[in-house]
N, C-alpha and C positions, 0 to 999 in steps of 0.2 A: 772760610771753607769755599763760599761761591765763589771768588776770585781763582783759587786753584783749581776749579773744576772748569772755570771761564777758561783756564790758560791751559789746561791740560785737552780741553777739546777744541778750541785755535790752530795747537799747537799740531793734534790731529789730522785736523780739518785741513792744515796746509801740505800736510803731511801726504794727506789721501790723495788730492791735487794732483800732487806733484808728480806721485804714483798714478795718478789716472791719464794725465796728458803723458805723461813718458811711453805709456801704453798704446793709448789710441797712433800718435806719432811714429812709435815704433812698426804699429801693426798696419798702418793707413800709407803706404806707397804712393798710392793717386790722390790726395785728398777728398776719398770717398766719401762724405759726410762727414769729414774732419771740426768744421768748421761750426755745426749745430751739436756734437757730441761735446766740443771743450766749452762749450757754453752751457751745458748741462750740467756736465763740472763743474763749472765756477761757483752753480747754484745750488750744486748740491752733491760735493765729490764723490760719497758710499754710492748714494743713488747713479748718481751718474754713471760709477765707474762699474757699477753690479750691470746696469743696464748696456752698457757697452760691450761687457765680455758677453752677454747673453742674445742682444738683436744687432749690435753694431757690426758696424766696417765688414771687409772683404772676407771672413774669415772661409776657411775652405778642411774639410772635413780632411781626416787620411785619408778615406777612401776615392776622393775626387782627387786630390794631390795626387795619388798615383796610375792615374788613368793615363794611359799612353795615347799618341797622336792617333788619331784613325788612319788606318794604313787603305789609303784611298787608291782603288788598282787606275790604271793607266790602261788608257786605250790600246788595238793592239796592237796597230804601229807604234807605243813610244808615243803616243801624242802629238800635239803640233808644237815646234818650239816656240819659246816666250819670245815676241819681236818686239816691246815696250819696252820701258822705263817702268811700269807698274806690275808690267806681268814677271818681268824677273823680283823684280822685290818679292810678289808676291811666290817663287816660288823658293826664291830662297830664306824665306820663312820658315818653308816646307808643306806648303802645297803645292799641288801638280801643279803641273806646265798646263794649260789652257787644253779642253778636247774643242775638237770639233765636229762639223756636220751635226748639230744638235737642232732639233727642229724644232720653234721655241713657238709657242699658243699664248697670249694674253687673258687671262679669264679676270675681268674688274666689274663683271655684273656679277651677283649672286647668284643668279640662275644660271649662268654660264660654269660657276665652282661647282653647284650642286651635279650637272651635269657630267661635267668631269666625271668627278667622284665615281659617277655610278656607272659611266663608259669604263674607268681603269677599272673597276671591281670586274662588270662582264668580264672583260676581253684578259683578264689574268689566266694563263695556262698552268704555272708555279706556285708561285710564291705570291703573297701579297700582304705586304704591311703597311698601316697605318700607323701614323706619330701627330698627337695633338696637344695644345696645351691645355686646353680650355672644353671640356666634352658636356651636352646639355642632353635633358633628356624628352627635348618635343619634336615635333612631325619630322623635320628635314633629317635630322641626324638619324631616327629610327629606321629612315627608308634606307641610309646607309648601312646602318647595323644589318637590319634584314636582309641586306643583299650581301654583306660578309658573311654571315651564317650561311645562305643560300651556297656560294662558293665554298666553305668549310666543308660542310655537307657533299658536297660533289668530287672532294680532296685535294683543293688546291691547300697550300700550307699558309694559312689566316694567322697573322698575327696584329696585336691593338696594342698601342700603347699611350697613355696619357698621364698626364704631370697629377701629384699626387694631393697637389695645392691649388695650381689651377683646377681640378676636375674636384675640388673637397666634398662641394656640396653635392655632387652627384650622386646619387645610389649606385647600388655594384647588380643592380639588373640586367644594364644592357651590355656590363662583361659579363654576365652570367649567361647570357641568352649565347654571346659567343663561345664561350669554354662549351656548353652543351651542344654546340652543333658542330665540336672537332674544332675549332681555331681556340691560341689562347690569347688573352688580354690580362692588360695588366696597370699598376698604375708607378709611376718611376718614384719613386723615393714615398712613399705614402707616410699621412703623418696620421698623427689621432688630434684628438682637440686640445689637449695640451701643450701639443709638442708642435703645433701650426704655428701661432708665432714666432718661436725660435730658429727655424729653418727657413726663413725668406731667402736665400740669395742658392745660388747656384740648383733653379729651379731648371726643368727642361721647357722652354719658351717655344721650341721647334715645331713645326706644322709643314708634315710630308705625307704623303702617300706615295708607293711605288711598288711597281708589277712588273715582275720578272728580271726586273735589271735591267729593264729597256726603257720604259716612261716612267714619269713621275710628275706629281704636281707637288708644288714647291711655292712657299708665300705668308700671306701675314693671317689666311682665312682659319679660323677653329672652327671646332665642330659644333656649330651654336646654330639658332636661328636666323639672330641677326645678320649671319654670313653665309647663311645657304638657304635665305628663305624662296620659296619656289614662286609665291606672287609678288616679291620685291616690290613691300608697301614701302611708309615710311619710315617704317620701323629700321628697313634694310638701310646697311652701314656700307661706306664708299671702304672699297678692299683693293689687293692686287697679289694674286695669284699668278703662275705661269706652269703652262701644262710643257713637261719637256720629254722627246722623244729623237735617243742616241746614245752616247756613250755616258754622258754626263750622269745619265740614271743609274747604272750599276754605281759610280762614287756614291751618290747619292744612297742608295741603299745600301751601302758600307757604312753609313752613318749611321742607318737605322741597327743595322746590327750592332753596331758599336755598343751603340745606347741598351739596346734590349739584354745584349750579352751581360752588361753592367748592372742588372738589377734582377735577371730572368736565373734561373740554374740549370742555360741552353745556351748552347753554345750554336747561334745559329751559323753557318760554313759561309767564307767569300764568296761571290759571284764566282761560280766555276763553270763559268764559261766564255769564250774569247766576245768582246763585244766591239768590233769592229768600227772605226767611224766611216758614214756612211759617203756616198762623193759628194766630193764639192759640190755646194749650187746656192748662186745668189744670197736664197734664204737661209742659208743654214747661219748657225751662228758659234762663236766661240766664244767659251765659258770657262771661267775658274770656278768649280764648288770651292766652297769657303764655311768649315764649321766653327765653330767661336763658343769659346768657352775652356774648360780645360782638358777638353782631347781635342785642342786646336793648337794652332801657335799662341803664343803669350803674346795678350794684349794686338791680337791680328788686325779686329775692328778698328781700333785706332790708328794704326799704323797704314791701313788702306785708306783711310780720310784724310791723315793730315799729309799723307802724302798725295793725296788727288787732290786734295785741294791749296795745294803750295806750289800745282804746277800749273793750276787752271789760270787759261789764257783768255777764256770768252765767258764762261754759265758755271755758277755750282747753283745746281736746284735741287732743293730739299723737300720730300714730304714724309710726314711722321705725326702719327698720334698724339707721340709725346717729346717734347723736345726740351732734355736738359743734358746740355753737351757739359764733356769734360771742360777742364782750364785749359789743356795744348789745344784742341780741338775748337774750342771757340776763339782761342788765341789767332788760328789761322783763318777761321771764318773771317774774323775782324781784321785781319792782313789782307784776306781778298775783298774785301768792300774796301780798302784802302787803295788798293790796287786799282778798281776801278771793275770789278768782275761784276756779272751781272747773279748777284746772290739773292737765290729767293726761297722762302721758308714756308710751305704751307702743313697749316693745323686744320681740326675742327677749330671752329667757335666754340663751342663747349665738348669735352672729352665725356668720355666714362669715368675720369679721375680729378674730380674739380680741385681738389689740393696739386695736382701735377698743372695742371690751367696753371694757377696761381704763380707755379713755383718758373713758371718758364717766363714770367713778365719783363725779369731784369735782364736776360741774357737777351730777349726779343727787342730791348727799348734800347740796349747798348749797339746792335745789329742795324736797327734803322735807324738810329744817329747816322750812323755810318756812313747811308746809303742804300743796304738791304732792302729788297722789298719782303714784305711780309701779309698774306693770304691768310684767311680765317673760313674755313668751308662753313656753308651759312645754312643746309637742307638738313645733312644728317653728318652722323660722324664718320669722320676720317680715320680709318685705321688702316691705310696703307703704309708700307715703308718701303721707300723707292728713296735713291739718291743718281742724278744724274751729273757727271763730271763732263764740259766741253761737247767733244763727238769722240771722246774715246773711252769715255766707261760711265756703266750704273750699274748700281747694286741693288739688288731686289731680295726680298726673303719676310724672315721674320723681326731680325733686328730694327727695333728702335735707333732713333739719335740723343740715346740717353747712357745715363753713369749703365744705369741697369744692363741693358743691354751690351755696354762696353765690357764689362767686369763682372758680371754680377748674375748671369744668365747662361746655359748653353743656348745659344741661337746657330741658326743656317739660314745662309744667304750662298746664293749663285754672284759673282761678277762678270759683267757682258761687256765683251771688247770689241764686238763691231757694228759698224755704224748703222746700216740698215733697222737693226735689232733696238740700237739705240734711238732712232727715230719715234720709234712704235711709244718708248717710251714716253717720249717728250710729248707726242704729240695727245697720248692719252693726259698728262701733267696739265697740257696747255688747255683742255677739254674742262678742268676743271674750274679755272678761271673766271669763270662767266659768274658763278653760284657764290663766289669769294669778295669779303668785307677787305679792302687794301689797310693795314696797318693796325695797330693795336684801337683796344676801344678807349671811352675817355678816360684818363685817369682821375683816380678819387684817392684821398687819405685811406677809405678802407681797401681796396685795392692794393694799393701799393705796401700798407700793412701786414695783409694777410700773403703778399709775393715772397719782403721778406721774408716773413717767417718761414713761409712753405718753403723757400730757398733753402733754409739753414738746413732741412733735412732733406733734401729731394731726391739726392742718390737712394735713400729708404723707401719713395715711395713707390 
């Protein structure tokens, strides 16, 4: 009798396998965590395969599958036309053609973001929405709430909105404090406690504010301490915000509505009104908004990397939080360190995600084989996300240089097509330098241990 039950659950067990890899393979396009799921299978097909349909791979609900592209209005000439290699790719994606005259602000101090903040809240005569991922409930953020209410109150039309996982552990006081003073808030997909692990992927990651259709600040800063703290001890985290004021901001706040319409039972109305780009001058700058995710083009992130950097002739400089690039995508990173590009990767030292640390050791150590240089910021953490191509683009926003980010998030990024603008970049990139460990630390058996493994799953983390 134990031999027939030995051979009837074998026979199972292979069974289940084979059904669990036919699935992940079927439903995994990118090999999003492909590679850590069918080893879970291996070791345990039920488990594995229950666990797959429930937290794995790219899955995407109906209701995001049907979300249409953000119909992003166009400046009122018609825009500038695309004069790149990049800019038409990028628009025949279907994003706009590049605006111009956009007058673009650096904010990489935190008092500089807090700042911001509370200037775009004043001087809002309309409208004024905020989009966060990440909302906390001490000093810095509170003076921003207070001053959203403050303008509620006086009737401009206050809207809040924050991710429903990233904001979990928040209490609903300081949307409360705003729905009572006339503005509403809200939080995008909200989950309960049981239902938070299940819904990891197609979170809203995005971090905007914007007034009237005219500015906006745009970047990687949440509404935390860490990133608006007003005495910038060392607690404060290296960021990179951009205050933008011209056309580029009404697109911008198309996005917001987008998003809010998506989850609100408001239909907030286009920018109804012409927003001109303003003249030409030196400093202005031209920009593609770029939203990512699935009221974006398919898979856009990607396709602006491996395309900017399959053309780069001098610099791809990378900075990000978290770095676990896809296979195309690192594919070309390691084509341009073969190339002879001058490729550089800056991290924290240590993240706020020491499993993400981990998981980014093997693609970092295959990088400076190469040639790559690779930076470790040594003070506090790095959560900027900046990519500079050459002298003819960087992309700034919320997006990581991760699977997440690629697939797995809505994010917003602006891309910056002229050089002046791109300067400012670099030269804050090169500012960091000083405070940066050059190359990986020393390698150990647990290290390298604990890399793979964090490998096998890092798209989930």
């Amino acid at each position: 009798m134990i031999w027939i039950v030995a051979y009837i659950s074998s026979v199972l067990g292979a069974f289940l396998t084979i059904v669990a890899m036919t699935v992940i393979r079927h439903e995994e396009r990118h090999n999003v965590g492909r590679l850590g799921w069918l080893g879970l299978v291996l070791l345990s097909p039920p488990i594995g395969l229950v666990l797959f349909l429930w937290l794995g791979g790219r899955k995407i609900s109906a209701e995001h599958s049907q979300r249409k592209l953000v119909d992003l209005p166009a400046a009122a000439d018609g825009s500038d036309r695309s004069r790149s290699g990049l800019e038409r790719m990028l628009e025949k994606r279907g994003l706009r053609s590049p605006t111009v005259g956009n007058q673009v602000r650096l904010l990489h101090r935190t008092t500089d973001v807090l700042d911001a903040y509370l200037e775009l809240i004043d001087e809002a005569k309309e409208v004024l929405y905020v989009m966060t991922f990440i909302m906390d409930e001490r000093k810095s953020t509170q003076r921003i709430v207070e001053r959203l209410c403050a303008r509620a109150r006086e009737g401009v039309q206050v809207r809040l909105l924050c991710d429903g996982f990233g904001s979990f552990l928040m209490s609903d006081e300081q949307l409360e404090q705003i729905r009572e003073a006339g503005g509403r808030a809200m939080r995008f997909k909200p989950m309960s406690q049981l239902s938070r692990l299940a819904y990891l992927n197609f979170r809203n990651h995005r971090k905007l504010a914007v007034a009237d259709g005219r500015r906006a600040i745009l970047g990687g800063a949440n509404l935390v301490e860490e990133e608006l703290d007003i005495n910038e001890d060392d607690e404060s985290w290296v960021d990179m915000s951009i205050l933008i004021e011209g056309p580029a901001a009404a697109q911008l706040q198309a996005v917001f509505c987008s998003d809010w319409n998506f989850v609100a039972e408001e239909e907030l109305p286009p920018v109804d009104y012409e927003c001109p780009n303003p003249p030409k001058h030196p400093e202005n700058t031209r920009m593609t908004v770029m939203p990512i995710g699935p009221d974006g083009p398919e898979e856009i992130l990607e396709d602006f990397w491996n395309y900017a950097i399959n053309r780069a002739e001098e610099r791809v400089w990378i900075c990000t939080p978290y770095f676990v690039p896809t296979a195309q995508s690192m594919r070309c990173l390691e084509s341009a360190c073969r190339r002879g590009i001058d490729v550089r990767i800056l991290v924290p030292d240590d993240s706020d995600l020491a499993p993400v640390d981990y998981a980014r050791i093997d693609y970092m150590d295959d990088l400076q084989y190469l040639g790559a240089k690779l930076y470790r910021y040594q003070d506090s953490m790095v959560h900027a996300k900046l990519g500079i191509v050459d002298d003819f683009t960087a992309v700034v926003g919320s997006a990581n240089f991760d699977v997440r980010s690629f697939f797995l998030n809505y994010e917003l990024s602006v891309v910056i097509h002229d050089q002046p603008t791109i300067q400012k970049f670099s030269d804050w990139y090169e500012s960091l330098l000083p405070n940066c460990e050059l190359g990986l630390p020393e390698h150990t058996a647990w290290r390298s241990t604990l890399g793979l493994c964090a490998r096998l799953f890092a798209s989930e983390l």
